[in-house]
PDB file of N, CA, C and O in Angstrom, chain B, residues numbered from 101:
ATOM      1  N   UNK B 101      75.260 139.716  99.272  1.00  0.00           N
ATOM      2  CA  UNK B 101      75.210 140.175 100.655  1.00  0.00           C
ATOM      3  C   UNK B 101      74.718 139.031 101.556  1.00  0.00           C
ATOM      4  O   UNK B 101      73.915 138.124 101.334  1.00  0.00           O
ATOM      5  N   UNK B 102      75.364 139.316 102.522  1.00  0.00           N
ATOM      6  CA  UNK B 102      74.676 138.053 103.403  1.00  0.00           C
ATOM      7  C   UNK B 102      73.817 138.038 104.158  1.00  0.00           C
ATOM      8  O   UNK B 102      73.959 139.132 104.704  1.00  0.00           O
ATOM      9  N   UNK B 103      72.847 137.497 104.687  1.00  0.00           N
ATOM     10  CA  UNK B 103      71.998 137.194 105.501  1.00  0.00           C
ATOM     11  C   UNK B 103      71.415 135.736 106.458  1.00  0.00           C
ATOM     12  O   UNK B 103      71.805 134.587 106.251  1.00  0.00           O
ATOM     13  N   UNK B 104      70.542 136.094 107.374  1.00  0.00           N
ATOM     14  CA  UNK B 104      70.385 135.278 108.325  1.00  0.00           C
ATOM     15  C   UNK B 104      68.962 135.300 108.944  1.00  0.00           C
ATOM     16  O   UNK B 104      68.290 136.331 108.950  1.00  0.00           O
ATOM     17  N   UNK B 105      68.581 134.274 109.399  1.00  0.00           N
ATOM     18  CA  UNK B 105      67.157 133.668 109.427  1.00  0.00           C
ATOM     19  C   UNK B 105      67.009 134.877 110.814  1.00  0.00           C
ATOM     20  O   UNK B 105      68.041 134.889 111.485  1.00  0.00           O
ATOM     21  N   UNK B 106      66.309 135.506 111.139  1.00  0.00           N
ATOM     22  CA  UNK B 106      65.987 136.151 112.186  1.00  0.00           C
ATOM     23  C   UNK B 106      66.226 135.840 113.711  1.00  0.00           C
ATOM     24  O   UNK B 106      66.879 136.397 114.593  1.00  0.00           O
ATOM     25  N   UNK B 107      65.145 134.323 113.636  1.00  0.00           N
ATOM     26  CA  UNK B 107      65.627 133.720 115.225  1.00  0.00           C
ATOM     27  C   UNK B 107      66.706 133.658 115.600  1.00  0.00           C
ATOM     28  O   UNK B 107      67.063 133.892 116.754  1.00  0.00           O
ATOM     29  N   UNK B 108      67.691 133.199 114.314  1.00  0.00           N
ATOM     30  CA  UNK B 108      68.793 132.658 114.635  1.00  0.00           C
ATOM     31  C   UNK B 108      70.028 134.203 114.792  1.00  0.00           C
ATOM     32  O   UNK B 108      71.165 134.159 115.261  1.00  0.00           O
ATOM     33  N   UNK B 109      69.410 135.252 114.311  1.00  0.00           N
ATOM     34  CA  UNK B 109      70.612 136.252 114.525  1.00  0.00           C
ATOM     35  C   UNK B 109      69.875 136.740 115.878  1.00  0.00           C
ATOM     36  O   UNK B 109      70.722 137.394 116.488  1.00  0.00           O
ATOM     37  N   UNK B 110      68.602 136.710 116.660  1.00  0.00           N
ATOM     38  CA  UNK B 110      68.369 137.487 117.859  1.00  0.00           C
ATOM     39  C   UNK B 110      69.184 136.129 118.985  1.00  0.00           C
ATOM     40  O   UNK B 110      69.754 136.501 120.011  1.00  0.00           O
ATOM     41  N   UNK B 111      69.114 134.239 118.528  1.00  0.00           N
ATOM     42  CA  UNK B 111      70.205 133.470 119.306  1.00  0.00           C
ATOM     43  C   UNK B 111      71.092 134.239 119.496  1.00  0.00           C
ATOM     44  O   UNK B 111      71.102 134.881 120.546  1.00  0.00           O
ATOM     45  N   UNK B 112      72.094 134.403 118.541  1.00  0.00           N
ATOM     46  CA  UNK B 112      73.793 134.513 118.671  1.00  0.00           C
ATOM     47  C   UNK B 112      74.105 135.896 118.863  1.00  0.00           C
ATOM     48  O   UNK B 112      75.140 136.240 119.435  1.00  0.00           O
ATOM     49  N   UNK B 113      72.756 137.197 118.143  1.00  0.00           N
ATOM     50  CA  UNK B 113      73.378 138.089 119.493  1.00  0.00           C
ATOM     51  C   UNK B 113      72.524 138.555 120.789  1.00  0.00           C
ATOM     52  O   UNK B 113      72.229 139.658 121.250  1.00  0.00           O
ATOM     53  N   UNK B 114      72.318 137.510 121.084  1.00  0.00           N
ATOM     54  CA  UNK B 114      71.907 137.604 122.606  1.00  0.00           C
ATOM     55  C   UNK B 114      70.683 138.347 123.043  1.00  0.00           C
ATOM     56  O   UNK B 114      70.347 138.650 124.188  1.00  0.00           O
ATOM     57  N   UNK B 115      69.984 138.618 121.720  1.00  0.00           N
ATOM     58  CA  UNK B 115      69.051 139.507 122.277  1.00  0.00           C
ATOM     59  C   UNK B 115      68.082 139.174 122.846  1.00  0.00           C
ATOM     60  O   UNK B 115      67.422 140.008 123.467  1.00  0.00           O
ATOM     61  N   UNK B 116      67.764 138.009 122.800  1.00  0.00           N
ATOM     62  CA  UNK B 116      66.871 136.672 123.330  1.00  0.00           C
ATOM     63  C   UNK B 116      67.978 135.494 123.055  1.00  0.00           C
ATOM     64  O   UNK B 116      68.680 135.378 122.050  1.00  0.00           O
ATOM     65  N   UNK B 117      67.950 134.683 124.170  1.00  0.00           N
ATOM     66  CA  UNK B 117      68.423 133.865 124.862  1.00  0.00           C
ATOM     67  C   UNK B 117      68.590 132.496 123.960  1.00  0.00           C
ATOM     68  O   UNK B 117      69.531 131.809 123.562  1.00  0.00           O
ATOM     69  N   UNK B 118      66.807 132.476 123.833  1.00  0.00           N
ATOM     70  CA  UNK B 118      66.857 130.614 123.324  1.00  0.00           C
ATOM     71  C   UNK B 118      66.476 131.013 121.872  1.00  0.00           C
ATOM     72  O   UNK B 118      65.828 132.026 121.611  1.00  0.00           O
ATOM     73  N   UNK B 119      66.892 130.212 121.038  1.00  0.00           N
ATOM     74  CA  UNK B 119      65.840 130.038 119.314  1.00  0.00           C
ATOM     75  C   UNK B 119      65.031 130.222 119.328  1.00  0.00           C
ATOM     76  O   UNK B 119      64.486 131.174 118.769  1.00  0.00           O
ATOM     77  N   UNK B 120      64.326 129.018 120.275  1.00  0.00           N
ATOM     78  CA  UNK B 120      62.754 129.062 120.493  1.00  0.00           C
ATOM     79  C   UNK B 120      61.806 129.906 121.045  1.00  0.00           C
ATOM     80  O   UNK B 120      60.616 129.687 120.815  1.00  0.00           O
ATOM     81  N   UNK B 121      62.205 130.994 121.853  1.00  0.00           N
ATOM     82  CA  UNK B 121      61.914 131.859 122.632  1.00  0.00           C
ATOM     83  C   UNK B 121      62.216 132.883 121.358  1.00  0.00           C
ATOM     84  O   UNK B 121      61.213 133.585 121.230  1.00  0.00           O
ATOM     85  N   UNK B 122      63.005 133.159 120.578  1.00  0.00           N
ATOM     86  CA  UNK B 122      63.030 133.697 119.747  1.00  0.00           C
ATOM     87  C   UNK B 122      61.786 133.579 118.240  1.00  0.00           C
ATOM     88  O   UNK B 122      61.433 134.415 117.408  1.00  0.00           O
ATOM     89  N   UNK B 123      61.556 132.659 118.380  1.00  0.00           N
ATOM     90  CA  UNK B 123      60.671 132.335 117.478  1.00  0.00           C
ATOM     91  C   UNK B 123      59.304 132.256 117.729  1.00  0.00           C
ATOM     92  O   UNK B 123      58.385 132.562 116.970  1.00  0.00           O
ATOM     93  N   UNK B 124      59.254 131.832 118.822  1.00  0.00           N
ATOM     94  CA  UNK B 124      57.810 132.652 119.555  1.00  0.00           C
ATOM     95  C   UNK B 124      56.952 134.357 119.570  1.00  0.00           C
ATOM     96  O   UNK B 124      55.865 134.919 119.433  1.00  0.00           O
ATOM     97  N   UNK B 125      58.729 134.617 119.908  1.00  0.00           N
ATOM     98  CA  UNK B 125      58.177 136.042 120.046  1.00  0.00           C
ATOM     99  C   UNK B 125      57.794 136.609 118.604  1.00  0.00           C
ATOM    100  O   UNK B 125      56.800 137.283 118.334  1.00  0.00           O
ATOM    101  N   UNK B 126      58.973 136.117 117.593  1.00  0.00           N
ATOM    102  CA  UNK B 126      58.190 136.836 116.238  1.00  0.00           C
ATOM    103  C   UNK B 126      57.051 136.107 115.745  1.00  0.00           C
ATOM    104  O   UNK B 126      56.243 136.633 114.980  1.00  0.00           O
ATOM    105  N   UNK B 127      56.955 134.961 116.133  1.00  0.00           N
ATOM    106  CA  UNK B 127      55.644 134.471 115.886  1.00  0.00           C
ATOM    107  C   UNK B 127      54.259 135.165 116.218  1.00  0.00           C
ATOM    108  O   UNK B 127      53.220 135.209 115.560  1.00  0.00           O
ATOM    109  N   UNK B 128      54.653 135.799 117.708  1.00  0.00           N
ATOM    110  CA  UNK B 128      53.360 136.551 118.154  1.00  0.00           C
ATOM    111  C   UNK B 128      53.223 138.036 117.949  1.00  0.00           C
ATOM    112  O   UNK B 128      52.596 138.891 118.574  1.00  0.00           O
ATOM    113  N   UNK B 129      54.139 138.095 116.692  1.00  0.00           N
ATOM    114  CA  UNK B 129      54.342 139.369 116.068  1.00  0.00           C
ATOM    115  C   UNK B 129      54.570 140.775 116.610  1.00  0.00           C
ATOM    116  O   UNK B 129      53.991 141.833 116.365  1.00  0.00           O
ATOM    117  N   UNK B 130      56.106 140.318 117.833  1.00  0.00           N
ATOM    118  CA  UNK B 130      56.587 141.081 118.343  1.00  0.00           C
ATOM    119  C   UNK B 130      57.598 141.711 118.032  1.00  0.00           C
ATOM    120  O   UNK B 130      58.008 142.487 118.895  1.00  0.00           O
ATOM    121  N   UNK B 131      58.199 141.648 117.020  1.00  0.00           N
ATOM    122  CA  UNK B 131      59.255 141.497 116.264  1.00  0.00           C
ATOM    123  C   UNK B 131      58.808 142.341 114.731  1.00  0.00           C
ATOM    124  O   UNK B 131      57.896 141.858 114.059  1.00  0.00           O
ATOM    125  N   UNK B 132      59.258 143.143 114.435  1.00  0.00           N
ATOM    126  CA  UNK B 132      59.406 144.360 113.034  1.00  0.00           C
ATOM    127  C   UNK B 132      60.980 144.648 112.073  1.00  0.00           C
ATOM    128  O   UNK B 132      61.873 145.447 112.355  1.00  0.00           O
ATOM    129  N   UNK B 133      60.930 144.004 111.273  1.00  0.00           N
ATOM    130  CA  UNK B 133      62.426 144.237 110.396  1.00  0.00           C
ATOM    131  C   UNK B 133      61.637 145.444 109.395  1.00  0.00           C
ATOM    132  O   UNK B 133      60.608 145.538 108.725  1.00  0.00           O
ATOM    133  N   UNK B 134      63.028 146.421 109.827  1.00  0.00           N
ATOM    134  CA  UNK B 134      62.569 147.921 108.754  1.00  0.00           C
ATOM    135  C   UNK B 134      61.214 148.113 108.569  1.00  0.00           C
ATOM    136  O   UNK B 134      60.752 148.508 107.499  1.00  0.00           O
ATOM    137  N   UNK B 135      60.474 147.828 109.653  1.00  0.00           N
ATOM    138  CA  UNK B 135      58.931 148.643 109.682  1.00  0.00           C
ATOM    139  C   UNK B 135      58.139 147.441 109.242  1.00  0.00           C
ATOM    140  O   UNK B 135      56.994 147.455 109.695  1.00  0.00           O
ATOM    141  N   UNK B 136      58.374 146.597 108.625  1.00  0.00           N
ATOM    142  CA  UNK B 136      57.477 145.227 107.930  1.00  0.00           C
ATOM    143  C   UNK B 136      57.494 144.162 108.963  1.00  0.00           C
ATOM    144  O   UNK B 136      58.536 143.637 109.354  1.00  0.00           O
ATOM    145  N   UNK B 137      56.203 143.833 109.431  1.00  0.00           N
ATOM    146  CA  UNK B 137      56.269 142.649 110.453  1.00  0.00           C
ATOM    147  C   UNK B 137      56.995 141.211 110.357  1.00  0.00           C
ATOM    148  O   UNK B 137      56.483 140.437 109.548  1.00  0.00           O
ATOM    149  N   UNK B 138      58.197 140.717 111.125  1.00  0.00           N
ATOM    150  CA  UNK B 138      59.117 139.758 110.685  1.00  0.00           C
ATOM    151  C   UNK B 138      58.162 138.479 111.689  1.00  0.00           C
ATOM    152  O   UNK B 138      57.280 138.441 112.548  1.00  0.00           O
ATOM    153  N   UNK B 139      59.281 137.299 110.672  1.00  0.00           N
ATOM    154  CA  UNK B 139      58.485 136.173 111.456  1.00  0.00           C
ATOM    155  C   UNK B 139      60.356 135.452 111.657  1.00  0.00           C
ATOM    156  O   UNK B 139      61.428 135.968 111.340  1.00  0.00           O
ATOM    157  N   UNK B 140      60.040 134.074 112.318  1.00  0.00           N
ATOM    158  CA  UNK B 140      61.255 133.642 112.674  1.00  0.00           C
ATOM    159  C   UNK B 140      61.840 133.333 111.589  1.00  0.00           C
ATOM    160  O   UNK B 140      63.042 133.307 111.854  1.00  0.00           O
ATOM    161  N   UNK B 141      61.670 133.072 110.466  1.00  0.00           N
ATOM    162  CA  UNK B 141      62.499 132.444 108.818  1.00  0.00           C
ATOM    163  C   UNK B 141      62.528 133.801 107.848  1.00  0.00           C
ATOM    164  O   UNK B 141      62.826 133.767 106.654  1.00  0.00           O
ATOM    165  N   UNK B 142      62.108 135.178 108.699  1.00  0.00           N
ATOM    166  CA  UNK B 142      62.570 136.203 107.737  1.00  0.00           C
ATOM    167  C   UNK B 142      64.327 136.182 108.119  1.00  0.00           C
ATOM    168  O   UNK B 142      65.009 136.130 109.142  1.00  0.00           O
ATOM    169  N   UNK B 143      64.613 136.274 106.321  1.00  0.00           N
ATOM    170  CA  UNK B 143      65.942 137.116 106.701  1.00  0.00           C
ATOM    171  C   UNK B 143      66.632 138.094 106.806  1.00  0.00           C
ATOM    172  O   UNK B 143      66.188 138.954 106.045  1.00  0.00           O
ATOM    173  N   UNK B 144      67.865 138.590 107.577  1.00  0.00           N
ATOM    174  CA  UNK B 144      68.013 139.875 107.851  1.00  0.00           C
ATOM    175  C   UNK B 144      69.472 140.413 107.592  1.00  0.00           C
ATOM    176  O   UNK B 144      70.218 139.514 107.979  1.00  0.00           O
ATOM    177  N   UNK B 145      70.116 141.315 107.185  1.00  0.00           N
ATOM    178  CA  UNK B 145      70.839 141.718 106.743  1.00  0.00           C
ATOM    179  C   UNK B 145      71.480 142.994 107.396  1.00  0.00           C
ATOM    180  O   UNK B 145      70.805 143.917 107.851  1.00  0.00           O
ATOM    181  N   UNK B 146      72.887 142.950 107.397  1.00  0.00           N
ATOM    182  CA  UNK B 146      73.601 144.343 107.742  1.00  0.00           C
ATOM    183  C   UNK B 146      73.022 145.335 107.365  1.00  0.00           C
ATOM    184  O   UNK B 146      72.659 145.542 106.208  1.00  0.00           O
ATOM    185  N   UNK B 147      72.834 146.249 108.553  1.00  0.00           N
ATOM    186  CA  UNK B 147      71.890 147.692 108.170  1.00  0.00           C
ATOM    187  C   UNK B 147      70.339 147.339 108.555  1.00  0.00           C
ATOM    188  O   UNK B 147      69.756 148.298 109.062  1.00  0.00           O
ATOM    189  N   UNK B 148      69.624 146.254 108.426  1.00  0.00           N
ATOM    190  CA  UNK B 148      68.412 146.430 109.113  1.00  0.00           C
ATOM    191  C   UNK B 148      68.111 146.939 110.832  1.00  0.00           C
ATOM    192  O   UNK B 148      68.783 146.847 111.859  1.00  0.00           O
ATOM    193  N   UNK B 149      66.561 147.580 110.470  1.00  0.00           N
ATOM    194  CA  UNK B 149      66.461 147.922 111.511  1.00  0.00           C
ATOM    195  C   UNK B 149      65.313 147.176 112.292  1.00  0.00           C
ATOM    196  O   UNK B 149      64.137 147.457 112.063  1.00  0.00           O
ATOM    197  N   UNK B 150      65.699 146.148 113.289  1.00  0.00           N
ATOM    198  CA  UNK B 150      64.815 145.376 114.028  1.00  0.00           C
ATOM    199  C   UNK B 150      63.941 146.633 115.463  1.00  0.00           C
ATOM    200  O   UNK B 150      64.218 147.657 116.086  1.00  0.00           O
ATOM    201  N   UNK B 151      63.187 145.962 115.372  1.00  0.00           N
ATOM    202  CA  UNK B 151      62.004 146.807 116.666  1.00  0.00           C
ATOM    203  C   UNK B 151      61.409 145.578 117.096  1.00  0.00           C
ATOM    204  O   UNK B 151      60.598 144.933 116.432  1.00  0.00           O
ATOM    205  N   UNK B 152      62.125 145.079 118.979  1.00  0.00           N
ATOM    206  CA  UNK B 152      61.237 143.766 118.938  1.00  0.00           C
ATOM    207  C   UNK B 152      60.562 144.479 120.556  1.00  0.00           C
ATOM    208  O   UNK B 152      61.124 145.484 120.992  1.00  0.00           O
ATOM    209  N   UNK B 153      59.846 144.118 121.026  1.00  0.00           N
ATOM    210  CA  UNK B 153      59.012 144.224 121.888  1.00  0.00           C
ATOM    211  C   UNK B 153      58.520 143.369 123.260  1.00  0.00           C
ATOM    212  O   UNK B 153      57.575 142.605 123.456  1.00  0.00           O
ATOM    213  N   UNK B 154      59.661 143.888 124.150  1.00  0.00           N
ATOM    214  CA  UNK B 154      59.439 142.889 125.328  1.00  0.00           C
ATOM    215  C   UNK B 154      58.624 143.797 126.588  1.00  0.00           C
ATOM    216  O   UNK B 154      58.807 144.874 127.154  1.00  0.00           O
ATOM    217  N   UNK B 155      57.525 142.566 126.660  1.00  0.00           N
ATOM    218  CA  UNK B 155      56.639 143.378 127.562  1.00  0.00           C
ATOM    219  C   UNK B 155      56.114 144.899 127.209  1.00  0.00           C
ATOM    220  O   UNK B 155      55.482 145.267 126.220  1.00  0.00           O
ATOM    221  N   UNK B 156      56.647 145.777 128.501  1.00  0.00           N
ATOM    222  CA  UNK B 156      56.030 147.155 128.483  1.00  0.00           C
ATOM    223  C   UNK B 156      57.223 148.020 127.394  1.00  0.00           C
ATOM    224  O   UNK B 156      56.912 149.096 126.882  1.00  0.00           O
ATOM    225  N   UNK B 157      58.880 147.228 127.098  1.00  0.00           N
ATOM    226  CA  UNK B 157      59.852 147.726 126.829  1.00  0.00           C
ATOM    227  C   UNK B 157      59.614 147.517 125.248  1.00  0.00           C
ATOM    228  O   UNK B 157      59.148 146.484 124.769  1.00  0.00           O
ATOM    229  N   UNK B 158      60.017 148.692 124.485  1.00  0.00           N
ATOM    230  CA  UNK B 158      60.414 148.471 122.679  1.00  0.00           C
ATOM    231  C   UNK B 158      61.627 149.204 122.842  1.00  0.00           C
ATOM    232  O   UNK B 158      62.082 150.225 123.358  1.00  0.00           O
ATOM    233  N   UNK B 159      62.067 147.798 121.880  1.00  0.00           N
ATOM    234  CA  UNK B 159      63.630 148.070 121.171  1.00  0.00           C
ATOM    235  C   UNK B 159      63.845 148.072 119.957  1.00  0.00           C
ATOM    236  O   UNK B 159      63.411 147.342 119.066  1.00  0.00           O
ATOM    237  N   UNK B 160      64.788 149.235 119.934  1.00  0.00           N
ATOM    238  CA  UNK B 160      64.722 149.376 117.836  1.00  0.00           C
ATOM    239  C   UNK B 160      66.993 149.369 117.925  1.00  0.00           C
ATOM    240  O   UNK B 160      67.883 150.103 118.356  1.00  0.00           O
ATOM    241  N   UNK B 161      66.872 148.111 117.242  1.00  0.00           N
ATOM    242  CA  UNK B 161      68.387 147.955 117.145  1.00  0.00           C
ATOM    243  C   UNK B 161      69.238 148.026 115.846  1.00  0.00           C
ATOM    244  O   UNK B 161      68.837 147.137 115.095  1.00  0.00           O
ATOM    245  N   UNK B 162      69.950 148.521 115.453  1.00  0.00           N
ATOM    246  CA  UNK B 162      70.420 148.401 113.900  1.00  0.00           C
ATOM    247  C   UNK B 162      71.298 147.328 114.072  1.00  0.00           C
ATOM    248  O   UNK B 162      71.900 147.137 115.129  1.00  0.00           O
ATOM    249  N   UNK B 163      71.433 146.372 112.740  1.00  0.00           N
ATOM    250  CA  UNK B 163      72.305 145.231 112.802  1.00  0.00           C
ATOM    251  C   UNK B 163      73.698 145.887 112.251  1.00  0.00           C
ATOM    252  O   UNK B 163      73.916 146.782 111.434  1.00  0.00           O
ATOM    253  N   UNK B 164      74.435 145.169 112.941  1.00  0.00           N
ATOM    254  CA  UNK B 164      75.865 146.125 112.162  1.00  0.00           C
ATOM    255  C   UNK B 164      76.564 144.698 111.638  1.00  0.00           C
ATOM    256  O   UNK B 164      76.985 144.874 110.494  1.00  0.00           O
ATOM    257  N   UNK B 165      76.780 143.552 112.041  1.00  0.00           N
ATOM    258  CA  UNK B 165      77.289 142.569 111.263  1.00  0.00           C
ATOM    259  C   UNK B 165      76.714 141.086 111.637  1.00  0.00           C
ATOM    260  O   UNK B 165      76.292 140.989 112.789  1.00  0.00           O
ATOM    261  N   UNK B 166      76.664 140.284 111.077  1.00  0.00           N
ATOM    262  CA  UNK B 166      76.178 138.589 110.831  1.00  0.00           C
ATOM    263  C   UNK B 166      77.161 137.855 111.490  1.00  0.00           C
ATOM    264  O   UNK B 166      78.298 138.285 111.299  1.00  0.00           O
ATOM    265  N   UNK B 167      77.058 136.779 112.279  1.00  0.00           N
ATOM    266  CA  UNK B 167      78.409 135.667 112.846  1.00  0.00           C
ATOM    267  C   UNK B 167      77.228 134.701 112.386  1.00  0.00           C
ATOM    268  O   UNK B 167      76.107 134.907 111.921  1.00  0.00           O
ATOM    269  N   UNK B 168      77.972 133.532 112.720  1.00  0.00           N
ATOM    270  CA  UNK B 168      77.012 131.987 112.611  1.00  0.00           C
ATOM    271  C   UNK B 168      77.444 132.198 114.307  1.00  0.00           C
ATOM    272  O   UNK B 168      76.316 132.081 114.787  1.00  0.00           O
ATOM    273  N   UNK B 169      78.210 132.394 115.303  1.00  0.00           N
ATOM    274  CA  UNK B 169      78.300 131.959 116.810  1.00  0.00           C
ATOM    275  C   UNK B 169      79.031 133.157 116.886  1.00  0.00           C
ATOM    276  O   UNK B 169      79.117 133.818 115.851  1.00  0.00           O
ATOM    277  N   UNK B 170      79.631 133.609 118.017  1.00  0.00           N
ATOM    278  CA  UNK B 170      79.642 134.650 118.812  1.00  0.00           C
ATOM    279  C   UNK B 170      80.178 134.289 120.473  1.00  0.00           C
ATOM    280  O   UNK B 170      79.559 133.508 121.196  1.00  0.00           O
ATOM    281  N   UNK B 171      81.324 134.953 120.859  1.00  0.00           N
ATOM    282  CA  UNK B 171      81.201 134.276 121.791  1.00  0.00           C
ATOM    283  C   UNK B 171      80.541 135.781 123.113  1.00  0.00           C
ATOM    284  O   UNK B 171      80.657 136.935 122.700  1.00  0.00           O
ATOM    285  N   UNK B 172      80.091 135.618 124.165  1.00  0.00           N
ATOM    286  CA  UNK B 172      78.778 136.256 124.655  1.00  0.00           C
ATOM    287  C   UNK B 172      79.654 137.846 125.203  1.00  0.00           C
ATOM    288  O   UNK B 172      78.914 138.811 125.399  1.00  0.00           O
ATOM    289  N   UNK B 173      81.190 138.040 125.423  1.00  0.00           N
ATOM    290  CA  UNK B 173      80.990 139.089 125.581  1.00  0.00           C
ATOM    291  C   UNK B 173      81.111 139.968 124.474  1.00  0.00           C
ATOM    292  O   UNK B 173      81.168 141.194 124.573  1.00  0.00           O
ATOM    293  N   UNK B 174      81.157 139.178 123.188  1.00  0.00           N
ATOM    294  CA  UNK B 174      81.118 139.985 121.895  1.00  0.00           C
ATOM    295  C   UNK B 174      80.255 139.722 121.058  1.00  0.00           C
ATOM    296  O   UNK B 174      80.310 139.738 119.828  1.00  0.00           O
ATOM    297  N   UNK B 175      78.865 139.300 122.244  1.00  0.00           N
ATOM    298  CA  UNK B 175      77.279 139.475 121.169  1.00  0.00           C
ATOM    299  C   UNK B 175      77.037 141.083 120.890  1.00  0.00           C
ATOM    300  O   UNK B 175      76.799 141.577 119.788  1.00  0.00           O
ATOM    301  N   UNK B 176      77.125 141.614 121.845  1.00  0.00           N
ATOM    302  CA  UNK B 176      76.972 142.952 121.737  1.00  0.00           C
ATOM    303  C   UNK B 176      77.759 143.980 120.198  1.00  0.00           C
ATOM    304  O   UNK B 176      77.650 145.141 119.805  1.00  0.00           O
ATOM    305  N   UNK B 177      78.278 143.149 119.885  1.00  0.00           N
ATOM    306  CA  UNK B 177      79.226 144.314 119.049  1.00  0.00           C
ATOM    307  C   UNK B 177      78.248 143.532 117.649  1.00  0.00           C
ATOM    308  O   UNK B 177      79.009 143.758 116.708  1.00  0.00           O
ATOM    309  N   UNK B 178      77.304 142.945 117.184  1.00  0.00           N
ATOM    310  CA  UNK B 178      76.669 142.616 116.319  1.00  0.00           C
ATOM    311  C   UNK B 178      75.395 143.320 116.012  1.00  0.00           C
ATOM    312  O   UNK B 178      74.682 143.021 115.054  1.00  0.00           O
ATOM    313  N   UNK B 179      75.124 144.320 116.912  1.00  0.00           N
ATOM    314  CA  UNK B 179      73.948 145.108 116.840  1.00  0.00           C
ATOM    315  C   UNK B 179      74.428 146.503 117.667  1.00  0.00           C
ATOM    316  O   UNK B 179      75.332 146.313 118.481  1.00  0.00           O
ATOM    317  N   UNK B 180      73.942 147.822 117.552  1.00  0.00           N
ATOM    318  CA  UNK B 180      73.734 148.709 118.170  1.00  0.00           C
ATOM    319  C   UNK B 180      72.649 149.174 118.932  1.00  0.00           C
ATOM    320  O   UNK B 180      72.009 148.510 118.116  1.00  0.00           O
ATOM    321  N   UNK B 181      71.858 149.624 119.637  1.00  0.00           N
ATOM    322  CA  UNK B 181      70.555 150.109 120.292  1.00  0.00           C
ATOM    323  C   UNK B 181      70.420 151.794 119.536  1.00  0.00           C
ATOM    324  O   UNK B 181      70.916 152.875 119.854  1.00  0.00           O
ATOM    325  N   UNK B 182      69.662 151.440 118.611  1.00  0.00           N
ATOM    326  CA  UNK B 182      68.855 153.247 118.251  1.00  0.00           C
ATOM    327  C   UNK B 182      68.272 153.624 119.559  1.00  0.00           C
ATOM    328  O   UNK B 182      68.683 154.560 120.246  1.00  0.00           O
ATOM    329  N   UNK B 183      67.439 152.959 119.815  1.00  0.00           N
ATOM    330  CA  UNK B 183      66.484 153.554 121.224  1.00  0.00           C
ATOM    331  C   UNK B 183      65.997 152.440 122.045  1.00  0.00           C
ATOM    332  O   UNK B 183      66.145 151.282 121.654  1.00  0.00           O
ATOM    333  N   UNK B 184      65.398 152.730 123.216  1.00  0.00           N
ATOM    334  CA  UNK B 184      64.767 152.072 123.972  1.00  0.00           C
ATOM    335  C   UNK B 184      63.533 153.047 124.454  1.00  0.00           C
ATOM    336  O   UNK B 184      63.529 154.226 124.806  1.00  0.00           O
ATOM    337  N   UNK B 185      62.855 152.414 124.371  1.00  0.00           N
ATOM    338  CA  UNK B 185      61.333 152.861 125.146  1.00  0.00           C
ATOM    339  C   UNK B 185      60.108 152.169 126.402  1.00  0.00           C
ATOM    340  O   UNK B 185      59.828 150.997 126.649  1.00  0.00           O
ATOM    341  N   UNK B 186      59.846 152.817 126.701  1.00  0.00           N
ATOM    342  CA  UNK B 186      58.803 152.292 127.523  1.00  0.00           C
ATOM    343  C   UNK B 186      57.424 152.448 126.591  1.00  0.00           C
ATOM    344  O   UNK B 186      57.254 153.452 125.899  1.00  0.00           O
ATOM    345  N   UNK B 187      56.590 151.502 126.637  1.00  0.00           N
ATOM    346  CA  UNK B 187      55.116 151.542 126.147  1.00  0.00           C
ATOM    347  C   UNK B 187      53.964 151.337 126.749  1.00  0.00           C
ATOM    348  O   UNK B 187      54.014 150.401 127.547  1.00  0.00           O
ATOM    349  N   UNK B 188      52.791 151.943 126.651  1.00  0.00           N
ATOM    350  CA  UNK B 188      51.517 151.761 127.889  1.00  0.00           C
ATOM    351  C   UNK B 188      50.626 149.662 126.632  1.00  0.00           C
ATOM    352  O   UNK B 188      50.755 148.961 125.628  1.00  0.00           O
ATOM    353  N   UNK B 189      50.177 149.786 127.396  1.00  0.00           N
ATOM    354  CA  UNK B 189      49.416 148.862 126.375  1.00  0.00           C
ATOM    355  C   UNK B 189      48.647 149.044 125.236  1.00  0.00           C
ATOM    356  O   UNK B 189      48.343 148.185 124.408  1.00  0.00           O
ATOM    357  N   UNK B 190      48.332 150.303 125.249  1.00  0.00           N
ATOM    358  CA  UNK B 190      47.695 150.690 124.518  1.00  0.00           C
ATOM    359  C   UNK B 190      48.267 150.867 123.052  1.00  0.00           C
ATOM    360  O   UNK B 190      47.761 150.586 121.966  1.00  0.00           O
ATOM    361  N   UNK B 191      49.450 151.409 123.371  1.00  0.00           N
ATOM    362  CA  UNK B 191      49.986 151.542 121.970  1.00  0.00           C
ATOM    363  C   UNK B 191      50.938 150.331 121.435  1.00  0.00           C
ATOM    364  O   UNK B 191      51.858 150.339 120.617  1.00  0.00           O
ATOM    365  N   UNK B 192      50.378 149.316 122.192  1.00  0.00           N
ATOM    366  CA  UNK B 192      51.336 148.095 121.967  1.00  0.00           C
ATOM    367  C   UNK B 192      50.683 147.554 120.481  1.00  0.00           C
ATOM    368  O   UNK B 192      49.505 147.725 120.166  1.00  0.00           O
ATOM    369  N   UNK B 193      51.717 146.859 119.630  1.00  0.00           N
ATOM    370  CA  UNK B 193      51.250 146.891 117.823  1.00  0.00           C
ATOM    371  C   UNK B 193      50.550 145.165 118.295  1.00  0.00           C
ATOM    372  O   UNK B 193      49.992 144.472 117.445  1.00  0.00           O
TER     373      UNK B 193
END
């Protein structure tokens, strides 16, 4: 089965912008693959379920397939949205 370094699948599908900005954020352990806290060199696989956390907003996305590139109006078709939420600070992980 295949898989892919984390930063590099939230790059190519767009869910964050830059690598590095990507790798920050799971660095500051904003970022959850299937409930287990991910870092930027976890890898991730068709069917996981990412929960990353911007600001006041949590997102829980299922991966539906892997590219190495993507072109941007068909980042979207590499992940689905389970939910979106709003969060107080309090219950921020």
């Amino acid at each position: 089965m295949a898989t892919m370094r984390l930063d590099k699948f939230l790059k190519v599908s767009r869910l964050i912008k830059r690598r590095t900005l990507a790798k920050e954020v799971a660095d500051q352990g904003r970022i959850t693959i299937n409930g287990v806290q991910g870092k930027a060199s976890s890898n991730v696989k068709v069917g996981d379920e990412l929960q990353v956390r911007f600001g006041q907003k949590l997102v829980t996305v299922k991966i539906e397939r892997l590219q190495e590139t993507t072109r941007k109006e068909d980042a979207n078709s590499l992940y689905s949205i389970v939910r979106e939420e709003r969060i107080d600070e309090e219950q921020a992980f």
